[in-house]
GUGURO-537928 format. One record per residue: z, y, x of N, C-alpha, C in turn; residue in one letter; residue number from 1. Coordinates in steps of 0.1 Angstrom, whole numbers. Each point is the difference from the previous one (the first is absolute). Layout:
% residues N
+-------+-------+-------+-------+-------+-------+-------+-------+-------+------+------+
|   n.z |   n.y |   n.x |  ca.z |  ca.y |  ca.x |   c.z |   c.y |   c.x | resn | resi |
+-------+-------+-------+-------+-------+-------+-------+-------+-------+------+------+
|     Z |     Y |     X |     Z |     Y |     X |     Z |     Y |     X |    A |  NUM |
...
+-------+-------+-------+-------+-------+-------+-------+-------+-------+------+------+
% end
This chain:
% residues 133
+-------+-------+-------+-------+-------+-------+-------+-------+-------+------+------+
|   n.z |   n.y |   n.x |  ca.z |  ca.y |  ca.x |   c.z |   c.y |   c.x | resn | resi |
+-------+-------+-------+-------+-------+-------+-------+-------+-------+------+------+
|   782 |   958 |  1126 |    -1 |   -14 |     4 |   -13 |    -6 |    -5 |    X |    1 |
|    -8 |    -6 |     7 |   -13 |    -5 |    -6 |     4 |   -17 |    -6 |    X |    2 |
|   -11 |    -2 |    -9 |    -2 |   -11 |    -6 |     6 |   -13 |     6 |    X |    3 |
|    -4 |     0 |    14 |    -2 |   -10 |     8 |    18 |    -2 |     2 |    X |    4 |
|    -1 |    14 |    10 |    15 |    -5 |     3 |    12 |    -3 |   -10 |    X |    5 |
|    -4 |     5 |   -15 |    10 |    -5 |    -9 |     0 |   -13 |     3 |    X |    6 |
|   -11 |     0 |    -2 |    -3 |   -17 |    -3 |     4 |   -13 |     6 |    X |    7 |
|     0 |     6 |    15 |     5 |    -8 |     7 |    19 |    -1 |     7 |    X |    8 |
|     4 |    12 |    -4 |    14 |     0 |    -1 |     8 |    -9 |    -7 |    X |    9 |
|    14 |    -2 |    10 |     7 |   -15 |    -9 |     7 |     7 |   -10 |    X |   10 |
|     5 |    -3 |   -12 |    13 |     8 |    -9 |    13 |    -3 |     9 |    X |   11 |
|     7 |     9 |     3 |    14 |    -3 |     6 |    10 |     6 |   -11 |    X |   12 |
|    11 |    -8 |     7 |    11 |     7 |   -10 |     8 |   -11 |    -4 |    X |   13 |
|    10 |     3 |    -6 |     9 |   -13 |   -11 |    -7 |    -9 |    -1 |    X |   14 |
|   -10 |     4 |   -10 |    -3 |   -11 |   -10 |   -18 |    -6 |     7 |    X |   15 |
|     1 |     4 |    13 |   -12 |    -8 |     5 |    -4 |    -5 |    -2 |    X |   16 |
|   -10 |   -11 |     5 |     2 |   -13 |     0 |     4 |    -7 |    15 |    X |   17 |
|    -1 |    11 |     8 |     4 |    -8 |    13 |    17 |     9 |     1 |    X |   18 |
|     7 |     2 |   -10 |    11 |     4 |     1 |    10 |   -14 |     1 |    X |   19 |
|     9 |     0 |     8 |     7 |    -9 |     4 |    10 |    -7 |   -14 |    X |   20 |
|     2 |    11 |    -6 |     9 |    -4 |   -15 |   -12 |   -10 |    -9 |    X |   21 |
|   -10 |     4 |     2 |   -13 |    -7 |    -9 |     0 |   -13 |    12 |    X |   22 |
|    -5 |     0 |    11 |    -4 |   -14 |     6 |    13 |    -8 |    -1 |    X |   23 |
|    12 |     6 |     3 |    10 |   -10 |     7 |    10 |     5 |   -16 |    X |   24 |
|    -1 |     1 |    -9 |    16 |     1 |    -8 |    11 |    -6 |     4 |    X |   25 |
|    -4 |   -17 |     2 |     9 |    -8 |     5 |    10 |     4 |    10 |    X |   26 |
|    -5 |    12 |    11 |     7 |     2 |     9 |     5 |    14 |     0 |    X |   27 |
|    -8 |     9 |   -11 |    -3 |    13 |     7 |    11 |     6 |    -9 |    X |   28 |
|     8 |    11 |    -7 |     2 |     5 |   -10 |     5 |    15 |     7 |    X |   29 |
|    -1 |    11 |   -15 |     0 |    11 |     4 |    15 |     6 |    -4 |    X |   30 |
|     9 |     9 |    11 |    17 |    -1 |     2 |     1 |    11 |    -5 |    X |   31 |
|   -15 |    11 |     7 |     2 |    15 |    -4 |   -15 |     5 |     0 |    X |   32 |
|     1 |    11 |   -11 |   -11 |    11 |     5 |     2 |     9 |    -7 |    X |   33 |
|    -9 |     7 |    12 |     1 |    14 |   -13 |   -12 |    11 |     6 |    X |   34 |
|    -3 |     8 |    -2 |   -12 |    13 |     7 |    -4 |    -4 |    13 |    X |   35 |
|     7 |    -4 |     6 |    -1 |     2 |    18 |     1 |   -17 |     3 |    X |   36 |
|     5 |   -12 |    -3 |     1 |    -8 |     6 |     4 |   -14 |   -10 |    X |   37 |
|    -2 |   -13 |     4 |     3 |    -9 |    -8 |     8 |    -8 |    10 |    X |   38 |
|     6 |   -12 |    -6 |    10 |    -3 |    13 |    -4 |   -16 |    -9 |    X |   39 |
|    -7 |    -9 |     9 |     5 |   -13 |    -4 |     6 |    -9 |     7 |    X |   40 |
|     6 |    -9 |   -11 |    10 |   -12 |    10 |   -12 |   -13 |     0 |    X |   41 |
|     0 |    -8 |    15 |    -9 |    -6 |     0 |     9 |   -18 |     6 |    X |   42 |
|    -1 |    -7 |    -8 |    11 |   -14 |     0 |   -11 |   -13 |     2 |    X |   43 |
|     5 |    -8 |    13 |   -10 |    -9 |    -1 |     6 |   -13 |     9 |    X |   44 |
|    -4 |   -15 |    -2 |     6 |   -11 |     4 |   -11 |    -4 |    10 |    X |   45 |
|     6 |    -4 |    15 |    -9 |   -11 |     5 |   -13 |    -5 |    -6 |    X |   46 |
|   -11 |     3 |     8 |   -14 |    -7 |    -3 |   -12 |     5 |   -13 |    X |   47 |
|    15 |    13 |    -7 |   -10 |    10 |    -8 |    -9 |    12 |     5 |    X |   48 |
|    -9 |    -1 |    -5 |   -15 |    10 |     5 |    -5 |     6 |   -14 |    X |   49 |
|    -4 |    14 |     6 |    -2 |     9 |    -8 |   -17 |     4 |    -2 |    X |   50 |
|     0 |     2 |   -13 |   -16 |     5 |    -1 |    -1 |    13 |     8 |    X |   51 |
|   -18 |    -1 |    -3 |    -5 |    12 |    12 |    11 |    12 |   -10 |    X |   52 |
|     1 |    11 |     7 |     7 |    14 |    -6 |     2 |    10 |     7 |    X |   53 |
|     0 |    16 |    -3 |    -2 |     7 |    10 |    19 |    10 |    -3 |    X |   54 |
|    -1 |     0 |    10 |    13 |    13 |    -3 |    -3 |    11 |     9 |    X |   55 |
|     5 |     9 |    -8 |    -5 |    21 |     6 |    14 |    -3 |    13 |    X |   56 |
|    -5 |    16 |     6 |    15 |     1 |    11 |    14 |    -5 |    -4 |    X |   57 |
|     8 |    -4 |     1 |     8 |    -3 |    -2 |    12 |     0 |    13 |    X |   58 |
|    12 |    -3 |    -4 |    10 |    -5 |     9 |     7 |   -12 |    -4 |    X |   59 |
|    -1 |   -13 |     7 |     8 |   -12 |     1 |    11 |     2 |     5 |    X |   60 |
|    14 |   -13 |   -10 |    13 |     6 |     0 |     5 |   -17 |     1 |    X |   61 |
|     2 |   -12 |    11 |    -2 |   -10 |    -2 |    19 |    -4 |    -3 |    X |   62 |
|    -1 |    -8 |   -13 |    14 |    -2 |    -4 |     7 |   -12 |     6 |    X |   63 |
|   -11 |   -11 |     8 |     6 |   -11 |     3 |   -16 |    -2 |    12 |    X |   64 |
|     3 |   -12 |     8 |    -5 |     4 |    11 |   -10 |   -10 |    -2 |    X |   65 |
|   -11 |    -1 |     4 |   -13 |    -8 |    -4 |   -13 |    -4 |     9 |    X |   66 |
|    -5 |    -9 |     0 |   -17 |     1 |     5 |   -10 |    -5 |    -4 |    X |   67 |
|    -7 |     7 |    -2 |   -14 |     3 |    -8 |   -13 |    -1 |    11 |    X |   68 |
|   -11 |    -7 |    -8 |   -10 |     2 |     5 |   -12 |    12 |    -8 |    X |   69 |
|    -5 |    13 |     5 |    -5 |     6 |    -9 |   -15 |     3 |     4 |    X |   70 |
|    -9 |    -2 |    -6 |   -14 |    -3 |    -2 |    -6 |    11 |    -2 |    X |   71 |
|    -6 |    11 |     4 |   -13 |     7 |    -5 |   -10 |     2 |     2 |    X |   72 |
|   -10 |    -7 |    -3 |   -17 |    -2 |     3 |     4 |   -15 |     8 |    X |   73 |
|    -5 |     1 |    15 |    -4 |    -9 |     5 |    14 |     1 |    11 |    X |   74 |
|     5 |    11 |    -3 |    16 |     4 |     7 |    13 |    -7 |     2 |    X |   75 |
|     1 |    -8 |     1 |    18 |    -5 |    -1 |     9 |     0 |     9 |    X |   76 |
|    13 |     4 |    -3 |    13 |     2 |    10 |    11 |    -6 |    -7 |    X |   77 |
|     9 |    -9 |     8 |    16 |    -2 |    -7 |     7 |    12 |     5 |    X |   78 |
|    11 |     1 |    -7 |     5 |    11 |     0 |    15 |    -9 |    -5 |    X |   79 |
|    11 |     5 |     7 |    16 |    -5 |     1 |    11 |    13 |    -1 |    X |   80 |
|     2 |     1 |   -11 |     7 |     6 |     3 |    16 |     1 |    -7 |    X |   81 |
|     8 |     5 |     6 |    17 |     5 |    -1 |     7 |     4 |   -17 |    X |   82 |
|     5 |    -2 |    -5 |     8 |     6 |    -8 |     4 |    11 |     3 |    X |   83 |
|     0 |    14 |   -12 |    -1 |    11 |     6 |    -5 |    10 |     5 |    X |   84 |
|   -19 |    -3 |     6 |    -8 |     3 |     6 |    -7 |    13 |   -11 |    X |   85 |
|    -6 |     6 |     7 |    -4 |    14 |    -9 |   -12 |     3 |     8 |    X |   86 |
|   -14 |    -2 |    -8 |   -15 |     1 |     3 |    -7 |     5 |    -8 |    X |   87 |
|    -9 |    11 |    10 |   -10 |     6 |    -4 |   -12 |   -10 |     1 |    X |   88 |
|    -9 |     0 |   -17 |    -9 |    -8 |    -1 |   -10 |    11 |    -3 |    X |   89 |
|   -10 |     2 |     5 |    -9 |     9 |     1 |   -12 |    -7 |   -15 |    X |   90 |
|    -6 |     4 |   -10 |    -8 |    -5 |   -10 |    -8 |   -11 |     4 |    X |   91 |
|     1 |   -13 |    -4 |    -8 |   -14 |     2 |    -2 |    -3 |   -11 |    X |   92 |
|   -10 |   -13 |     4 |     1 |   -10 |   -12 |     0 |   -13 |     9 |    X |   93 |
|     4 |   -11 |    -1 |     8 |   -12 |     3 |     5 |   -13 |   -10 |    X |   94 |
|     2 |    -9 |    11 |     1 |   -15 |   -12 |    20 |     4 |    12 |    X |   95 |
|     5 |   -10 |    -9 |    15 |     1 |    10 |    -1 |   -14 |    -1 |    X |   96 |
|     8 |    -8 |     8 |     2 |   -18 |    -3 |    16 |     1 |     5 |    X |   97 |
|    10 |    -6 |    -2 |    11 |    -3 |     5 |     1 |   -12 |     3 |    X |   98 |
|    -1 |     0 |    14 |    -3 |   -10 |    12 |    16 |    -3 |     7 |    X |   99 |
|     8 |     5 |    -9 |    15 |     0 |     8 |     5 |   -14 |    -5 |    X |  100 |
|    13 |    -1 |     2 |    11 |   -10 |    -8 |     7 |     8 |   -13 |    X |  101 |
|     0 |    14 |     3 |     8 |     6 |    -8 |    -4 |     9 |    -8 |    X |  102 |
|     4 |    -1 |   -13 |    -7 |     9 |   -17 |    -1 |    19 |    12 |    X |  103 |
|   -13 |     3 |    -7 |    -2 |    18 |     3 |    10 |    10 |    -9 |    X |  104 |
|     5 |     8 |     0 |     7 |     9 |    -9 |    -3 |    16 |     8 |    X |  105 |
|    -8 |     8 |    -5 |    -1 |    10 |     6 |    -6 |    15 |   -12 |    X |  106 |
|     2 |     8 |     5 |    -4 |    13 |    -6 |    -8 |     8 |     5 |    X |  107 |
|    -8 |     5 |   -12 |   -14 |    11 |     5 |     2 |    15 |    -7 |    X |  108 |
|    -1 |     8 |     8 |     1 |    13 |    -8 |   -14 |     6 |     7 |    X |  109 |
|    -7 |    -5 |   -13 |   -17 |     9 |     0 |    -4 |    13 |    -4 |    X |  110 |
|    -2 |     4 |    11 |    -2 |    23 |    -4 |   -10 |    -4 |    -6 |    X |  111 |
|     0 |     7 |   -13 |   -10 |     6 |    -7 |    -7 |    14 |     7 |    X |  112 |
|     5 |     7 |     8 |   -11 |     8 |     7 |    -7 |    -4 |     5 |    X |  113 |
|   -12 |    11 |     4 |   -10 |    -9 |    12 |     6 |     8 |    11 |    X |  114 |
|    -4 |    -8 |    14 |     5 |     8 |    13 |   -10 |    17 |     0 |    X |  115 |
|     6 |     9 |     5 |    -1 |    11 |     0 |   -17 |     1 |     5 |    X |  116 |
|     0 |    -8 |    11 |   -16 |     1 |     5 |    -9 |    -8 |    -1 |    X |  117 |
|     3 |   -10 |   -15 |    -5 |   -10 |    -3 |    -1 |   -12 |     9 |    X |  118 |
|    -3 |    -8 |    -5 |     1 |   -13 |     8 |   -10 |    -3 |    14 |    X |  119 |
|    -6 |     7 |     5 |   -10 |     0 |    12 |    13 |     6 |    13 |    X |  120 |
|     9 |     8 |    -9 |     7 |     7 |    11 |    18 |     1 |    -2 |    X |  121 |
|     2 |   -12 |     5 |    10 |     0 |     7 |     9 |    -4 |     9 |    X |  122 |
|     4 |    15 |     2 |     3 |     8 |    16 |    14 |    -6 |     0 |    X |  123 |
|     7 |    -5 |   -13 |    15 |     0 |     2 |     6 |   -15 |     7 |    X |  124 |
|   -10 |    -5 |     9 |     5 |   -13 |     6 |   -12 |   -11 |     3 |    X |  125 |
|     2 |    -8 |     4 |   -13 |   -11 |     2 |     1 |   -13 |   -10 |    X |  126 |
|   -15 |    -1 |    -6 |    -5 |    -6 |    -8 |    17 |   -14 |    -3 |    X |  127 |
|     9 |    -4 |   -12 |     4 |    -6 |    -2 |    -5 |   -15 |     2 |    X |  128 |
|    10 |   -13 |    -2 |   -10 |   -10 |     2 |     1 |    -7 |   -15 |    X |  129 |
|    -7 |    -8 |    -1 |    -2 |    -7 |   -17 |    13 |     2 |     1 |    X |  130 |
|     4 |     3 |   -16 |    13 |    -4 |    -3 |     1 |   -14 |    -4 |    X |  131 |
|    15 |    -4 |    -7 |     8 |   -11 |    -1 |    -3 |    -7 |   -14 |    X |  132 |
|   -11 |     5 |   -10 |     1 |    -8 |   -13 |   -12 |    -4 |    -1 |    X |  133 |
+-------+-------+-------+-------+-------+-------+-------+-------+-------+------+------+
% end
């Protein structure tokens, strides 16, 4: 790896600083982890918005049914969804806002692997859309 590109690489991981447990404590906290995966629970009221923060692949696990406005770059989409609901969130970074009537309650189980053909290639479905935080 040359100088350069260290240099300009973000730190990821836990203890980031664009890690969701560091931007958002308030909302974010961690249920599980271990070698392979971390799982957090993510709790939030009407009209709360989240700092910038990135999350790796992951799968959303929504506990109570919600709608969010989610932000990335110049990007934004609401997004509504079901109690119940089970999503593949492909690696982002994102602001969330809860634009609903009703508190967010949802779960993330973030792989610690990387995808098999790195992130330029994946074959396993079409590009996910912003997620929900």
């Amino acid at each position: 790896m040359t100088q350069q590109s260290e240099a300009t690489m973000a730190p990821t991981g836990p203890h980031a600083p664009d890690d969701p447990t560091v931007t958002d404590p308030e909302h974010y906290r961690v249920v599980l982890e271990n070698d392979r995966v971390r799982v957090l629970e993510y709790r939030d009221v009407p009209g709360a918005r989240t700092h910038p923060h990135r999350h790796p692949d992951s799968v959303m696990v929504t506990a109570t049914g919600f709608r969010r406005r989610i932000t990335s770059g110049e990007r934004a989409v609401e997004v509504e969804l079901e109690p119940g609901q089970v999503r593949w969130l492909a690696e982002q970074e994102h602001v969330g806002e809860n634009v609903g009537t009703s508190p967010t309650h949802a779960f993330f189980v973030e792989l610690k692997e990387p995808h098999p053909g790195g992130a330029a290639d994946r074959a396993d479905g079409p590009p996910a859309p912003l997620g929900p935080a």
